[in-house]
Structures are given as structure tokens and as C-alpha cells.
C-alpha positions in Angstrom: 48.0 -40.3 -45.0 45.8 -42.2 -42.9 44.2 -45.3 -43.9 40.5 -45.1 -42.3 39.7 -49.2 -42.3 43.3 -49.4 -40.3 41.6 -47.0 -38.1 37.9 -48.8 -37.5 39.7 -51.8 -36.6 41.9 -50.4 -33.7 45.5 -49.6 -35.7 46.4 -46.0 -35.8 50.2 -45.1 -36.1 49.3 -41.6 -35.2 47.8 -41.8 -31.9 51.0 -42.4 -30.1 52.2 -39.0 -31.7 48.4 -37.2 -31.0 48.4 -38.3 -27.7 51.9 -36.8 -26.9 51.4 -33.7 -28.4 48.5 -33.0 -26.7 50.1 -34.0 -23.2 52.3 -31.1 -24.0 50.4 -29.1 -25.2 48.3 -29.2 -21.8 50.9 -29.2 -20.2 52.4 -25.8 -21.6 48.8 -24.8 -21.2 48.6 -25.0 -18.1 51.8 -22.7 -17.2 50.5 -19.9 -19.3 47.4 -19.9 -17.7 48.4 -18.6 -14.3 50.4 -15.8 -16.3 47.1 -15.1 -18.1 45.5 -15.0 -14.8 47.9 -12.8 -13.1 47.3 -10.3 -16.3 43.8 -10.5 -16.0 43.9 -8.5 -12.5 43.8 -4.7 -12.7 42.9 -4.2 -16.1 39.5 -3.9 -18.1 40.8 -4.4 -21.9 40.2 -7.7 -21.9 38.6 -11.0 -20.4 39.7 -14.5 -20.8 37.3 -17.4 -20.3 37.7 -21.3 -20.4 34.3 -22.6 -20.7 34.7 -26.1 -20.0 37.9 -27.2 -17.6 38.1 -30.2 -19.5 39.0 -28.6 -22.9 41.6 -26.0 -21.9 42.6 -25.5 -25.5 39.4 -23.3 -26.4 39.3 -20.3 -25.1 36.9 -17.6 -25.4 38.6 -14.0 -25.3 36.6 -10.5 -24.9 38.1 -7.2 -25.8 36.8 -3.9 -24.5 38.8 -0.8 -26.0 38.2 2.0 -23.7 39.6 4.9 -26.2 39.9 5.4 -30.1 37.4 4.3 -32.6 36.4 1.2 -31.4 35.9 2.6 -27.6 32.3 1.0 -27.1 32.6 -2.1 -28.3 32.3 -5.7 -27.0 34.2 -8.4 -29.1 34.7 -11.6 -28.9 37.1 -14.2 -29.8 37.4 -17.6 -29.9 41.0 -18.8 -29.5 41.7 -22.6 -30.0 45.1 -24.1 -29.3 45.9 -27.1 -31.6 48.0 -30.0 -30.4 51.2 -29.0 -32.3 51.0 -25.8 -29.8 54.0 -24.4 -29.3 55.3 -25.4 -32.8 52.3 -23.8 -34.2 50.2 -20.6 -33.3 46.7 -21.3 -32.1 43.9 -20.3 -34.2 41.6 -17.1 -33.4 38.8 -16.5 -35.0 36.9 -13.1 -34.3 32.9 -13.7 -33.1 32.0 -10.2 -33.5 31.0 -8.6 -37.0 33.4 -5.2 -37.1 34.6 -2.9 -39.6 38.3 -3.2 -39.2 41.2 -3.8 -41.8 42.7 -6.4 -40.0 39.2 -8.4 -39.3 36.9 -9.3 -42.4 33.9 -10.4 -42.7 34.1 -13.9 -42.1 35.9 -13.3 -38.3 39.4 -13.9 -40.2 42.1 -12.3 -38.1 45.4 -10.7 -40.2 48.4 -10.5 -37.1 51.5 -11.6 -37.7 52.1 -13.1 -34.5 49.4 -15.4 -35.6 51.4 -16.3 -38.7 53.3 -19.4 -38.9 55.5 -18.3 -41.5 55.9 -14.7 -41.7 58.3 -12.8 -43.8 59.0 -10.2 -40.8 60.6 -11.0 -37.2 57.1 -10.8 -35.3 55.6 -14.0 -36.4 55.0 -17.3 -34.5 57.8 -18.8 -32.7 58.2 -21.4 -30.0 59.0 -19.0 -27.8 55.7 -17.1 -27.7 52.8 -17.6 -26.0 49.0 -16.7 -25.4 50.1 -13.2 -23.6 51.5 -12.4 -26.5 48.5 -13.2 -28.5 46.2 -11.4 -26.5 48.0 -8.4 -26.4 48.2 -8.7 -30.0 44.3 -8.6 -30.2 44.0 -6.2 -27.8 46.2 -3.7 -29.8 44.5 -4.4 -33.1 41.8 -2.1 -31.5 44.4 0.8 -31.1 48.1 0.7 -31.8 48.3 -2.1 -34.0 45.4 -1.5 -36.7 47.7 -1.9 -40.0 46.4 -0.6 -43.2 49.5 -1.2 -45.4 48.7 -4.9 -44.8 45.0 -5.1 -44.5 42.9 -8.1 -44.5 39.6 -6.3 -45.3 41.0 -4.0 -48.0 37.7 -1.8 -48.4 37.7 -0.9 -44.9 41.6 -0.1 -45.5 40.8 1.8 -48.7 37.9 3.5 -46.8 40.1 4.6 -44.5 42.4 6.6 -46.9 40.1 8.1 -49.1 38.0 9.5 -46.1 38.7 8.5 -42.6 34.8 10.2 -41.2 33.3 7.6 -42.7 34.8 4.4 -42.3 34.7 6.3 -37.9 31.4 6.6 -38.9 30.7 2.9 -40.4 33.2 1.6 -37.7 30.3 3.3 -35.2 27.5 1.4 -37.0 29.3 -1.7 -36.8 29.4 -1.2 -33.3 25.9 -0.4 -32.6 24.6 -2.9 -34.2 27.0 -5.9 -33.6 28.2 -5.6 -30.2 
């Protein structure tokens, strides 16, 4: 635990520790970035944006289905990498209001790569990266959508009890949010 008057007057033992994880982080950041850029060619799924070249850890992620229910739609993600980054998955939140059992209300994302501790093999590991986690948002809008383990369990429950309408509020959600 910090101690904040320790901090006013100059002495932080964690800033040695801060500073070095995020001089990895950036570093690791950097690598992945010419992968994302190489994926970003050809395709029209998704688009991945670093607004300011100063903060490389924010990133702002558009998907684009072009088939299924969500074909249509424009949404937006906001992906920030924290400084314990490759230890630890970054943090997505979802911009974009959408009916979707894996996306509530709030922009709240449930994907298991995005887990840190997940009771199956295809949570976060050190060994992943943000490919990975794109690809994982992009399939959330096609092969991916899981209704076993929803997040937004009336859109899930929607969906077995009468799959026309939550196409058809799935449709709304587009029109009006995206």
C-alpha cells in the first residue's frame, strides 16, 4: 500500500517498478504493432487506430461485420494496455450500445481471451497478444457469439425463446447506435 505524504515529498518505492513495466510494455508494444499493421492490409473487418503516438497503450478498435446479424454495423472499441502487459490482458471496453450476449449494457466485454484467470485453456497468457484480441472481437460478431456463457443474459434468453426478435432488436440496436 502506498503511503500518499511519502509520495508528495518525492519517495515512491514503486516508480522504479512502474517505470520498468511500462518500458516493456512499450517495448512489446511496439513489436505487435507492425503485426497489427501487416493484418490491417486486405481486409475490411476491422480498423485499428492509435490516436496519440505518445500513448501507444490506448487504442481505438472499429469492427465492421460484413455478414450475419450484425452485418451493418459500426462499433467501436476502446482497448487500453496496462503496464503489467504481457502478464496481464489489456482492457476493452465496447463504445457502441449493441444487443449482443457477450456485450451489456455498460460496454462490458465477456471473452475469455480477455480473462486473466479462466477456468478453460483460451484465457490470457503471456504468450498472447493484441492479434489475438482483435480477432477475438472480431468473431464475437460471428463465430464466437456464446450464449451458454452470456454476459447480457436477456439478450441470451431472447435468443432461445425466439431468435426473430432478438434479429429484430439486434437490427434496432443497430439503427440507432451505430
Amino acid at each position: 500500500m502506498f503511503n500518499l505524504q511519502n509520495r508528495i515529498n518525492g519517495n515512491d518505492d514503486d516508480r522504479h517498478y512502474l517505470e520498468t513495466r511500462i518500458a516493456v510494455r512499450d517495448k512489446l508494444l511496439a513489436q505487435e504493432m507492425k503485426d497489427l499493421e501487416s493484418s490491417l492490409r486486405n481486409q475490411r473487418l476491422w480498423n485499428l487506430q492509435v490516436p496519440s503516438t505518445s500513448k501507444l497503450h490506448e487504442l481505438d478498435l472499429t469492427v465492421t461485420p460484413q455478414e450475419g446479424i450484425y452485418k451493418g454495423g459500426v462499433f467501436r472499441f476502446k482497448i487500453t494496455v496496462p503496464p503489467e502487459y504481457n502478464n496481464m490482458p489489456p482492457v476493452v471496453k465496447c463504445l457502441t450500445k449493441v444487443w449482443h450476449p457477450n456485450i451489456n449494457e455498460d460496454g462490458s466485454i465477456c471473452l475469455s481471451i480477455l480473462r486473466q484467470n479462466s477456468l478453460d485453456q483460451f484465457g490470457w497468457r503471456p504468450t498472447r497478444n493484441l492479434l489475438e484480441v482483435v480477432h477475438g472481437l472480431v468473431a464475437l460478431f460471428t463465430d464466437l457469439i456464446d450464449f451458454d456463457d452470456a454476459l447480457n443474459i436477456q439478450a441470451a434468453q431472447q435468443w432461445t425463446q425466439n431468435r426473430e426478435a432478438f434479429k429484430h432488436r439486434a437490427r434496432e440496436y443497430i439503427q440507432r447506435y451505430c
